[in-house]
Backbone as JSON, one array per atom type, in Angstrom:
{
  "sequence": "XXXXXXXXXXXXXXXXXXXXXXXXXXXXXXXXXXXXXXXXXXXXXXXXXXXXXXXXXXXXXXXXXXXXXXXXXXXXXXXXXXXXXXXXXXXXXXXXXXXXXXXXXXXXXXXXXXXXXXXXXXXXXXXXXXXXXXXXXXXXXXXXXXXXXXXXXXXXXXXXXXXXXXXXXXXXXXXX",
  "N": [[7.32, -12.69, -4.86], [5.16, -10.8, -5.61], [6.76, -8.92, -7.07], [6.36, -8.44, -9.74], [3.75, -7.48, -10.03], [1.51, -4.44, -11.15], [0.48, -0.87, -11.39], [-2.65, -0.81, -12.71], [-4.66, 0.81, -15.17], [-7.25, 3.03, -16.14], [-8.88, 1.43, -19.09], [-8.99, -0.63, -17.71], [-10.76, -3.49, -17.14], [-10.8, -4.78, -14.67], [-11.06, -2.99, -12.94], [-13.7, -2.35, -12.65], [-14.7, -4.47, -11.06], [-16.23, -5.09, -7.78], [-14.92, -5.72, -4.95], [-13.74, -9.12, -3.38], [-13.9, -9.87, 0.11], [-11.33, -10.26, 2.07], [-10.08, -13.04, 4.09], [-8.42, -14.05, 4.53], [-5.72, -13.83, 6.6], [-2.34, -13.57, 6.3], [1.54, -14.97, 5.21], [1.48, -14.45, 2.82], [-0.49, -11.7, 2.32], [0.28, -10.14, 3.53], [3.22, -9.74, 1.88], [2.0, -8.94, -0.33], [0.7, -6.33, 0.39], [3.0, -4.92, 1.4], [4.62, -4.74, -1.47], [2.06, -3.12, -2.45], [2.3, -0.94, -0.99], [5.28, -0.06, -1.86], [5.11, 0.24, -4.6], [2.48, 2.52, -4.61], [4.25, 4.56, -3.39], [6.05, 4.53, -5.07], [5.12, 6.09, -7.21], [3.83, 7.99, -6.11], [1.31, 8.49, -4.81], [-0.81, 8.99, -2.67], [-2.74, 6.89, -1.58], [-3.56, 3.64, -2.48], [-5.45, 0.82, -3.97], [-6.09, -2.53, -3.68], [-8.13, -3.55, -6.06], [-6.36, -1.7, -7.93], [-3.92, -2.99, -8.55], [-5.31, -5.15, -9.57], [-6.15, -6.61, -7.96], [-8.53, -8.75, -6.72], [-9.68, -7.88, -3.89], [-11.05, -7.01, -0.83], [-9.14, -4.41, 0.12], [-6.41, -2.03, 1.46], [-3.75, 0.28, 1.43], [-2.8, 2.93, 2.45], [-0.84, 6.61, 2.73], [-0.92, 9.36, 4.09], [0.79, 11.29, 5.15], [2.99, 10.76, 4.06], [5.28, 9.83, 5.29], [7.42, 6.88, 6.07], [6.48, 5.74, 8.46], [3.6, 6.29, 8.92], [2.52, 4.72, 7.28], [-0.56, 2.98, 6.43], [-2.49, 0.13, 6.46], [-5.31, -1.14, 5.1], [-8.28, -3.29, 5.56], [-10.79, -5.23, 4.67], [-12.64, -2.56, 5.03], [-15.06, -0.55, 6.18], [-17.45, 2.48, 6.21], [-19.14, 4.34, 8.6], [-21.24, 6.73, 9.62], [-20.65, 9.55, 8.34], [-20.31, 12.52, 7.67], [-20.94, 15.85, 7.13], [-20.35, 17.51, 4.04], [-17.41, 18.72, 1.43], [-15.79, 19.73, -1.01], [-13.28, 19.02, -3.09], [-10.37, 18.83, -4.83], [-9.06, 15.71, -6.32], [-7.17, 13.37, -7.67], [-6.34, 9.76, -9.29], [-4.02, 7.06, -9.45], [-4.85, 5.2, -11.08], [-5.66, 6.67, -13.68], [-3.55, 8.39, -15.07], [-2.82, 12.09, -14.92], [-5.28, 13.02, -15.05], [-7.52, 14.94, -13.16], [-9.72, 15.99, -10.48], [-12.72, 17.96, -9.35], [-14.13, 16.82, -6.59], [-16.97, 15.67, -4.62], [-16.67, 15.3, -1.15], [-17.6, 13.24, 2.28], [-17.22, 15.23, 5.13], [-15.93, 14.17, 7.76], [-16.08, 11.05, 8.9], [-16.48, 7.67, 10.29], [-14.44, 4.78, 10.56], [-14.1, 1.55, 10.33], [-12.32, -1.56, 10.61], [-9.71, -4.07, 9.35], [-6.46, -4.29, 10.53], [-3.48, -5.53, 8.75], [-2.59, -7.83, 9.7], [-5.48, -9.13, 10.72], [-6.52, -7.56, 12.83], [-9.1, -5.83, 13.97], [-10.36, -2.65, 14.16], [-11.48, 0.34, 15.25], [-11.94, 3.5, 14.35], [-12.23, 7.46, 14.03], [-12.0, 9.72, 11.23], [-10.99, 12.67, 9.67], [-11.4, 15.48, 7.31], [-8.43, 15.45, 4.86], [-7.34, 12.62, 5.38], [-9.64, 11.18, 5.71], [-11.35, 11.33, 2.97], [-9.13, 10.56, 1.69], [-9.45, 7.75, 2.11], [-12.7, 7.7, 1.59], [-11.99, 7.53, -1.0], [-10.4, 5.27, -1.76], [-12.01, 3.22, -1.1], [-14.24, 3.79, -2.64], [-12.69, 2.85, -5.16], [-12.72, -0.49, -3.99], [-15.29, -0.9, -4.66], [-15.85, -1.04, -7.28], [-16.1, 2.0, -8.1], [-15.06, 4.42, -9.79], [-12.5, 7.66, -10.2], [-13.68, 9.28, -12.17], [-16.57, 8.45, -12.59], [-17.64, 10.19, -10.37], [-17.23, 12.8, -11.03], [-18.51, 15.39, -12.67], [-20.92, 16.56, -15.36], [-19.72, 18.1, -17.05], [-16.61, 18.35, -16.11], [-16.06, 15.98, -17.26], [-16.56, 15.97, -19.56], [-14.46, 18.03, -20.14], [-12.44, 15.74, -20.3], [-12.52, 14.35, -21.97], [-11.44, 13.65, -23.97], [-8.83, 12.4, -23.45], [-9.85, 10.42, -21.58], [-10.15, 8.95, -23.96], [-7.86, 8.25, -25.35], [-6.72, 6.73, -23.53], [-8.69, 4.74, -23.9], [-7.66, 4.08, -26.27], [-5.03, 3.04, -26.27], [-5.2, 0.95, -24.3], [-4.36, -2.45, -23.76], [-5.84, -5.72, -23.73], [-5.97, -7.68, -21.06], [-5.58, -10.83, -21.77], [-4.91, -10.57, -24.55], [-2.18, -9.12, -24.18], [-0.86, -11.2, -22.52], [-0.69, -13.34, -25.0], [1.7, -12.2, -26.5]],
  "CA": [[6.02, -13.2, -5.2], [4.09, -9.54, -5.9], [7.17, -7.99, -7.98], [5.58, -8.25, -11.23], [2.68, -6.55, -9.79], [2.01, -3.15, -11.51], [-0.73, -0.38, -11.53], [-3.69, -1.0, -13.73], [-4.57, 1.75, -15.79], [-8.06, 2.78, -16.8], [-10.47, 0.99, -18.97], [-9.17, -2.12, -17.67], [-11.94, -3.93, -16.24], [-10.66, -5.24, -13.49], [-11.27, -1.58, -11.74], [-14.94, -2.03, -12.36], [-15.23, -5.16, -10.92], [-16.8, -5.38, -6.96], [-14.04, -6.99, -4.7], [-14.2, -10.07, -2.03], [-13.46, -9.66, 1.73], [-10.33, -10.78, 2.55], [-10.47, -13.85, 4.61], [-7.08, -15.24, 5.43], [-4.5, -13.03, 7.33], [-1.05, -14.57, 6.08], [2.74, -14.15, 4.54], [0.97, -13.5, 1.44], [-0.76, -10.96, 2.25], [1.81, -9.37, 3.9], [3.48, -9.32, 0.8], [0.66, -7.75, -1.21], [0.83, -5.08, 0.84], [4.17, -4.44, 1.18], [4.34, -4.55, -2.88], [1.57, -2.34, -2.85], [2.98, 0.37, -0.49], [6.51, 0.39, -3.04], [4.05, 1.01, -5.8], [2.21, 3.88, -3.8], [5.25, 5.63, -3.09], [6.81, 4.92, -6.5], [3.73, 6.52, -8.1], [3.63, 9.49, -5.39], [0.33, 8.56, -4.37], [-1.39, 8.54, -1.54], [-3.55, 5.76, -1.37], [-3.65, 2.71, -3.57], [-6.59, 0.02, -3.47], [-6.44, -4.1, -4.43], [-8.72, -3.89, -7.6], [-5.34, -0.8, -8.98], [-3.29, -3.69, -9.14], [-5.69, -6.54, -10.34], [-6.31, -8.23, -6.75], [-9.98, -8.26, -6.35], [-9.86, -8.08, -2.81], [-10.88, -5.46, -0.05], [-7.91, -3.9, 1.07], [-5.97, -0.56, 0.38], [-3.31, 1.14, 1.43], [-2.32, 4.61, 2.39], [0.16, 7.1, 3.92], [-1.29, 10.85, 3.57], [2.02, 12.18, 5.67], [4.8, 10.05, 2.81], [6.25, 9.26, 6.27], [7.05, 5.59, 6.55], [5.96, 5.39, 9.81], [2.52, 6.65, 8.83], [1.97, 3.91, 6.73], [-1.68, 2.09, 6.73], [-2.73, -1.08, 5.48], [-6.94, -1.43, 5.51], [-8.59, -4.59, 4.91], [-12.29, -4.9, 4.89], [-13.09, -1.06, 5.6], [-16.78, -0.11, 6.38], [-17.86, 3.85, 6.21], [-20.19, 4.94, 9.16], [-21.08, 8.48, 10.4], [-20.53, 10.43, 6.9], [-21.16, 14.36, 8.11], [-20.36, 17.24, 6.26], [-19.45, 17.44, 2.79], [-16.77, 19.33, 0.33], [-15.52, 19.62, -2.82], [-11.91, 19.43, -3.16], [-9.26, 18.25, -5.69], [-8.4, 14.34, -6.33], [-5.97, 12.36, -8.66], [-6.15, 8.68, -8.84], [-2.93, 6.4, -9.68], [-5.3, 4.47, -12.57], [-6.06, 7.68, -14.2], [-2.57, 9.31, -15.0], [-3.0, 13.26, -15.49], [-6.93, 13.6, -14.46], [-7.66, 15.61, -11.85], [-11.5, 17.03, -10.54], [-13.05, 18.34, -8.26], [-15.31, 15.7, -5.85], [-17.55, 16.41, -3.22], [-17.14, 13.61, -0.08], [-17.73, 13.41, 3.07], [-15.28, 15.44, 5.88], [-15.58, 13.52, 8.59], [-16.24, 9.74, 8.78], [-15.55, 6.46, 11.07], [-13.98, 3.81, 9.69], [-13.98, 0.14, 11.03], [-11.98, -2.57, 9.71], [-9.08, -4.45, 9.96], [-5.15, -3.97, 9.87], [-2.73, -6.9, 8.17], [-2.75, -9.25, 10.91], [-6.92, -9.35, 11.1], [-7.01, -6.73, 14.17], [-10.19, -5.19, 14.1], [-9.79, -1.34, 14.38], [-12.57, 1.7, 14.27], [-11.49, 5.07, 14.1], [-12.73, 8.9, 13.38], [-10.98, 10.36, 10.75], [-11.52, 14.05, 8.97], [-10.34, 15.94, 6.06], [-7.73, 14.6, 4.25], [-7.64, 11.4, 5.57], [-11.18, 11.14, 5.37], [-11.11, 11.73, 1.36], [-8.44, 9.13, 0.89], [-10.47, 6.6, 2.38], [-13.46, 6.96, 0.65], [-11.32, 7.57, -2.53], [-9.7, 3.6, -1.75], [-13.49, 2.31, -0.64], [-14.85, 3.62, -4.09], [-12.21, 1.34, -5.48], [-13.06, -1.32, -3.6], [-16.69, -0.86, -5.07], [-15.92, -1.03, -8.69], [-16.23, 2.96, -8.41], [-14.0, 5.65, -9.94], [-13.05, 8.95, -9.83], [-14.9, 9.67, -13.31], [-18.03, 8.38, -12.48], [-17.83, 10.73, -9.07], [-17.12, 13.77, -11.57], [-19.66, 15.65, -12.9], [-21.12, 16.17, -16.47], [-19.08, 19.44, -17.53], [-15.73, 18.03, -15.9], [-16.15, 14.58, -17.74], [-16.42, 16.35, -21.33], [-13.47, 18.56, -20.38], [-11.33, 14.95, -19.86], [-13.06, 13.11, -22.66], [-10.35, 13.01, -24.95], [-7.67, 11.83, -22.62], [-10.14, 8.56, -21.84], [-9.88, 8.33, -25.66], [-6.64, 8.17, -25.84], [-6.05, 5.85, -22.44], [-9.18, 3.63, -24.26], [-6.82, 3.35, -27.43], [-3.83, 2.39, -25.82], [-5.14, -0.21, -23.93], [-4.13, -3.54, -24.29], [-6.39, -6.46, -22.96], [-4.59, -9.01, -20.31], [-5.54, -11.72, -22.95], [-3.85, -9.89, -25.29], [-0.59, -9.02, -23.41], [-0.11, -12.9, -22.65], [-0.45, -14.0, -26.28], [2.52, -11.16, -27.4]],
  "C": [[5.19, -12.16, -5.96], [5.51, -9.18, -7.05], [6.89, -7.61, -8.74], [4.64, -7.2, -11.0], [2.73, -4.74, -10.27], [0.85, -2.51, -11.24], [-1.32, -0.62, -12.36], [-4.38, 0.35, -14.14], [-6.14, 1.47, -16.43], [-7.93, 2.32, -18.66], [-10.19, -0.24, -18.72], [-10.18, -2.62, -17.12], [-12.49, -4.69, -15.46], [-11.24, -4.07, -12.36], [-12.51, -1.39, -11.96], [-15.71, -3.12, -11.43], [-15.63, -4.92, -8.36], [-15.4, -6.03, -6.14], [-14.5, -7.52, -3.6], [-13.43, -9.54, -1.0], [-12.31, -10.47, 1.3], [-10.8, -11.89, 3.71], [-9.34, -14.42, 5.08], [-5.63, -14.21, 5.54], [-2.68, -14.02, 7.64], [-0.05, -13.57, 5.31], [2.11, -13.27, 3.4], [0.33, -12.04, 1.42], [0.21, -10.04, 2.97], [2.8, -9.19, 2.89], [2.78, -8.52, -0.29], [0.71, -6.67, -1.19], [1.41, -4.37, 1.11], [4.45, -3.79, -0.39], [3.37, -3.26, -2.79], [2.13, -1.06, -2.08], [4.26, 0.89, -1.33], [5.45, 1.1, -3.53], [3.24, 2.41, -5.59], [3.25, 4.57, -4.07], [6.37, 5.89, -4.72], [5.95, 6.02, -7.26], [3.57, 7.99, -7.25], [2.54, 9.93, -5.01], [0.37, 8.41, -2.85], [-2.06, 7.5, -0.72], [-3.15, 4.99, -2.74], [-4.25, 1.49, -2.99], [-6.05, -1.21, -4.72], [-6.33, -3.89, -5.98], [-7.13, -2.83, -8.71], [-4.4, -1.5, -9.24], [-3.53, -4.92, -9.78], [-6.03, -7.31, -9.43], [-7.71, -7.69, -7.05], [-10.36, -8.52, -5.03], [-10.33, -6.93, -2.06], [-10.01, -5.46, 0.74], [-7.39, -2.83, 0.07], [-5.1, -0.4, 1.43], [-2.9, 2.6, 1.52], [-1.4, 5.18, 3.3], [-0.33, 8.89, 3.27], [0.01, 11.73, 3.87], [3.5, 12.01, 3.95], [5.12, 10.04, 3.75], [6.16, 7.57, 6.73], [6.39, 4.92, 7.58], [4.46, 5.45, 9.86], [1.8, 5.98, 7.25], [0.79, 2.72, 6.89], [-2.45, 1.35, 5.92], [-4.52, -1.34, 6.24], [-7.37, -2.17, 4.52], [-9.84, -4.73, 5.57], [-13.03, -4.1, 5.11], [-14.85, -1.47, 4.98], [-16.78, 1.12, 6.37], [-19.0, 3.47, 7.29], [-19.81, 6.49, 9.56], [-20.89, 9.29, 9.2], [-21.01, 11.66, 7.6], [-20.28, 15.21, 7.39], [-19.89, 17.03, 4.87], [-18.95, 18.69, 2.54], [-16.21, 19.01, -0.65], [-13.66, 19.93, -2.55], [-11.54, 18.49, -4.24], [-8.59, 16.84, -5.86], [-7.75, 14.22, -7.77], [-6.51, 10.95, -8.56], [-5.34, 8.06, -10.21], [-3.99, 5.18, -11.15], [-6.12, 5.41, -13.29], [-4.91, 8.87, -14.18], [-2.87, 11.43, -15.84], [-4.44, 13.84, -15.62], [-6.85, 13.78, -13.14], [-8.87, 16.45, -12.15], [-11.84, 16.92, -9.58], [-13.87, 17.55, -7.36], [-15.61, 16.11, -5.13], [-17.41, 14.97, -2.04], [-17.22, 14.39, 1.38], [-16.49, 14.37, 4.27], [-14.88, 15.02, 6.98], [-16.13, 12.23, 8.89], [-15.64, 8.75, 9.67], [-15.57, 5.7, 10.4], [-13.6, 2.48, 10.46], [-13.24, -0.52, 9.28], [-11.08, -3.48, 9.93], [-7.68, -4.33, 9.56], [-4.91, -5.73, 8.83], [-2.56, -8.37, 8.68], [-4.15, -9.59, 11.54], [-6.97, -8.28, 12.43], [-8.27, -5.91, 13.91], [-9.63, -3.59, 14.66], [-11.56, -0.49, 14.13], [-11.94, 3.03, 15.06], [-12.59, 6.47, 13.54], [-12.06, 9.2, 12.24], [-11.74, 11.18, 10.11], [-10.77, 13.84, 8.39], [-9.76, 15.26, 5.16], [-7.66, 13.31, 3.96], [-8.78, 10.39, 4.99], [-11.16, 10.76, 3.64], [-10.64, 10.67, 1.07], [-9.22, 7.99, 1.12], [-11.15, 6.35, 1.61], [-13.16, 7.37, -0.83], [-11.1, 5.8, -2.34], [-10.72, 3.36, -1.28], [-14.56, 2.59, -1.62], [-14.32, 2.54, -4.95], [-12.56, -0.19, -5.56], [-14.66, -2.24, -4.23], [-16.61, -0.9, -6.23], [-16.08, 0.67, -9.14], [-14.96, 3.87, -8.92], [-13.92, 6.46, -10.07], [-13.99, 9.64, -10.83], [-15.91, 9.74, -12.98], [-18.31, 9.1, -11.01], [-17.52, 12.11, -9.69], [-18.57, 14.32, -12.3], [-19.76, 16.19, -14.3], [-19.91, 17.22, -17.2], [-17.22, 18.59, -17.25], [-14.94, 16.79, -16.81], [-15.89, 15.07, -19.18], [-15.03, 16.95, -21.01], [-12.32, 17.34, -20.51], [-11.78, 13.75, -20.94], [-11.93, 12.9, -23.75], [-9.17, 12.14, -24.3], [-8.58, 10.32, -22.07], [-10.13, 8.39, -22.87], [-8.7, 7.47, -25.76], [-6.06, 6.73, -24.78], [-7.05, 4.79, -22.84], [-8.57, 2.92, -25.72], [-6.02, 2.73, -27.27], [-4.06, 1.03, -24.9], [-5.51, -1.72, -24.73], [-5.1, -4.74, -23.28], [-5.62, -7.8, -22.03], [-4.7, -9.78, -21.32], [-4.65, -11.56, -23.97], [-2.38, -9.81, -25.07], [0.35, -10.28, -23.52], [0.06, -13.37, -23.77], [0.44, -13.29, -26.85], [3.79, -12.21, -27.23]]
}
């Protein structure tokens, strides 16, 4: 059903758009998210959110270990508690070969729900932490650009040139 499914690659503008709650805990989505965990791990990411493959839904994906077992599927995430910030080093999988420095939160709870609607809230720091609200910017139409700062953004302005030349519009694609 998902195979086709691929990453979306900035300036598409699906990754600016806002996404809906999830609302119906089924096969399908259980496929979604399966699909999207391949894609993660093909890609050598960490996280990967809905809107990076075109769903406009809230839900994401992540495994910070790469151990299958430590694979987590979040659907409807909320942020409370935000304390402490730093600045560390991100990537994101619709932005091949940018990387900058962000400041987020380092420790954060996170409510929401797994694949099967379970309601969940959790602590999580650090790392963790980060990926989250890296895949709940997503979710928000946000990306890592617009979370970079003015100096970082000029150093990477040619490379959105080049990723706003090459893109092709879905409209486009289908009529080839």
């Amino acid at each position: 059903m998902y195979e086709k499914l691929q990453i979306i690659r900035y300036p598409d503008p699906r990754l600016r758009k806002v996404s809906e709650a999830v609302t119906t805990f089924d096969d399908n989505l259980l496929a979604l998210t399966r699909r999207m965990l391949e894609l993660m791990r093909e890609e050598q990411g960490v996280g990967l959110a809905a809107p990076q493959v075109g769903m406009n839904v809230r839900l994401f994906v992540m495994n910070a270990t790469g151990k299958p077992e430590d694979d987590r599927v979040i659907v409807n995430p909320e942020l409370f508690d935000a304390d402490g910030n730093e600045l560390d080093e991100e990537g994101c999988l619709s932005l091949p070969k940018i990387r900058a420095q962000i400041e987020r939160a380092v420790s954060i709870r996170l409510k929401g729900q797994n694949e099967r609607g379970e309601p969940f809230d959790q602590a999580l720091a650090d790392f963790d932490a980060r990926v989250v609200q890296h895949e709940i910017d997503h979710l928000n139409g946000i990306m890592l650009i617009d979370r970079m700062g003015f100096t970082a953004r000029m150093g990477i302005r040619r490379r959105l040139k080049e990723m706003e030349a090459d893109f092709v519009p879905v409209k486009a694609r289908k009529s080839r």
